[in-house]
N, C-alpha and C positions, 0 to 999 in steps of 0.2 A: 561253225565254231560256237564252242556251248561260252554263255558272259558267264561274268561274273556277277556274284549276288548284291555290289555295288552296282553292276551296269542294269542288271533286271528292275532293281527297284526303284530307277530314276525311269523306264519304261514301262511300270505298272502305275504309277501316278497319274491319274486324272488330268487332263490341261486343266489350266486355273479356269477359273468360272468366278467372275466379281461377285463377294458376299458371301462365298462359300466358304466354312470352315474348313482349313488345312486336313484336318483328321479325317472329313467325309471325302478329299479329294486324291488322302494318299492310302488310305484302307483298301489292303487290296488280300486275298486267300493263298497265300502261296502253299506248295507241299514239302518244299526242302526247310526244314528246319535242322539248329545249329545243335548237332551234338555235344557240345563241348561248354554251352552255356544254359544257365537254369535259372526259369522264373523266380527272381526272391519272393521271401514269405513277406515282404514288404507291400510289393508290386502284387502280389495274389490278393490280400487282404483290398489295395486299392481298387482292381478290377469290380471284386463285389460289393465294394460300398457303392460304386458307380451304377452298377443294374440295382440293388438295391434300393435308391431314388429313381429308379425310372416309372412312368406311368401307369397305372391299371386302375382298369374298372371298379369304382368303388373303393379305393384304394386297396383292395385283397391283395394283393403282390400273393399271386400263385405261384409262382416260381418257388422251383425247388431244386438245385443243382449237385449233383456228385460228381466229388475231384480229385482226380487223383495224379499224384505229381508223379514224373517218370523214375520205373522202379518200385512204387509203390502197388499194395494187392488191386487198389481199385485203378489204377489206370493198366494192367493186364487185364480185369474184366471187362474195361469200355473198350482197348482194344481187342480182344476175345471175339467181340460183338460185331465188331467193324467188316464191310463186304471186304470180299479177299484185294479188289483193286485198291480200297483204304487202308488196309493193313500193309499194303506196297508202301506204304510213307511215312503215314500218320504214326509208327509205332516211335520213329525220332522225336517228334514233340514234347519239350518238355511237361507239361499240362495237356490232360484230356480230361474233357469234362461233359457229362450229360444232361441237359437241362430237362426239367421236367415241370406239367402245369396240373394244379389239382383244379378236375372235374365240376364240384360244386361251391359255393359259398360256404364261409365258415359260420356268418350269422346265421342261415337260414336252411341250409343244406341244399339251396336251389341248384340249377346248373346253371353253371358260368361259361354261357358261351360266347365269351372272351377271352378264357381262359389262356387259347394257345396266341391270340393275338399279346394278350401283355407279357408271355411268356417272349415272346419276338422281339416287343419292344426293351424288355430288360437284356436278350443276349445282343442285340443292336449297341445300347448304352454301352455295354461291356467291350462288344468289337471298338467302339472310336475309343473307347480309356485306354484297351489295349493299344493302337496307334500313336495316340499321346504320350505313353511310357517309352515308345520303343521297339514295341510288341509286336508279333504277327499273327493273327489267328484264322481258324480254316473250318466255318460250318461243314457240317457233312449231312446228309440224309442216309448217304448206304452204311447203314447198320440194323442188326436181327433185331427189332423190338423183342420179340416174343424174347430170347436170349438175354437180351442185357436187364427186362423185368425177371426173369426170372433168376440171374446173377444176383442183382440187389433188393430181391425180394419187394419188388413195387409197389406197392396197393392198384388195383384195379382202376381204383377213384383218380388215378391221375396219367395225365396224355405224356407221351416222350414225345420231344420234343425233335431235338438234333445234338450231335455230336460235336464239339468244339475241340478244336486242336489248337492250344497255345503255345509260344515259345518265341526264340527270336531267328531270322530270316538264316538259311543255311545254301550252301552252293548249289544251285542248281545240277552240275554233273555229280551230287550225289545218289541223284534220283534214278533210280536204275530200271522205269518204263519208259520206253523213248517218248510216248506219249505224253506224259505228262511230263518227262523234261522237257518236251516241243512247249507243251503248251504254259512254262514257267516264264519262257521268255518272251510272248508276246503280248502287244499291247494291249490293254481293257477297253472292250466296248460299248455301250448303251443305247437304246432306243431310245429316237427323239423325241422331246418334249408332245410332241402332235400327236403320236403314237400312243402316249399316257394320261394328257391331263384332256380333259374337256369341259365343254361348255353343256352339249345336249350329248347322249350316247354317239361317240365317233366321230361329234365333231369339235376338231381342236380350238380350246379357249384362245382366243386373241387379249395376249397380255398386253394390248396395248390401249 
């Protein structure tokens, strides 16, 4: 029996975990998004004032993002770009957007190789505002680089990053791969702490 987009999204939420922000524990990638409602130009301007303050090296905020709202020319070339199993969903989204990090420093023309790392840390920022609003959003990797630089006419000097899919949660049996309707309704997992954090290579820190 397929749920409802009420019942999915109380089974994508995180168990609570004491100290953890709401936003990191209910942030979750869904693919059905709501045809019928659209990111205000309120709510868009807030996403990016939010990456906008996020962290980078040397304060460069390399980031550089193109958005295009649904219906618009540039969210038909992000989805243009998209692998053909992304384009099975992502084309309902109200907001698709492609992040991008420029290559070198603007003081010195060095390479900045953090570039894609703060480029992460500002579409991270972005994903928890979107949550906070209300929002759903859905990194992607499968998409043409070569295609979507050559659609927006790129510079060379800057890394693509990932695809973003915004908008607000939509019914699950709208999605018409049974795969990925399988996989809308069930629950989020994570490798445990032992697995991730350490003290020496592989062996897990003792928080206590």
């Amino acid at each position: 029996m397929i749920k409802t987009a009420e019942e999915v999204e109380q089974i994508k939420r995180a168990p609570d975990v004491p100290g953890v922000l709401p936003v990191i524990l209910h942030r979750w990638s869904p693919r059905s998004f709501d045809l019928a409602r659209d990111v205000s130009a309120e709510d868009l301007r807030t996403l990016f004032e939010a990456a906008r303050w996020a962290a980078s090296s040397s304060n460069e905020q390399p980031w550089r993002y193109l958005v295009g709202r649904r219906g618009s020319e540039t969210h038909k070339k992000i989805f243009q770009s998209l692998s053909e199993p992304n384009q099975a969903w992502a084309g309902s989204a109200s907001v698709l957007l492609l992040g991008t990090a420029k290559k070198t420093f603007a003081k010195n023309g060095n390479a900045n190789e953090y570039a894609m790392h703060d480029l992460g840390a500002a579409d991270a920022t972005l994903c928890y505002q979107a949550t906070a609003l209300g929002l759903h959003s859905h990194q992607m990797a499968g998409f043409d680089h070569a295609l979507a630089r050559q659609l927006f006419n790129i510079p060379e000097d800057y890394h693509l990053g990932s695809v973003n899919a915004i908008g607000y949660l939509g019914e699950p049996a709208a999605l018409k791969v049974e795969f990925q309707r399988n996989t809308e309704q069930v629950p989020r997992t994570r490798k445990q702490l032992s697995e991730i954090v350490f003290s020496e290579w592989e062996q897990p820190l003792d928080f206590a």
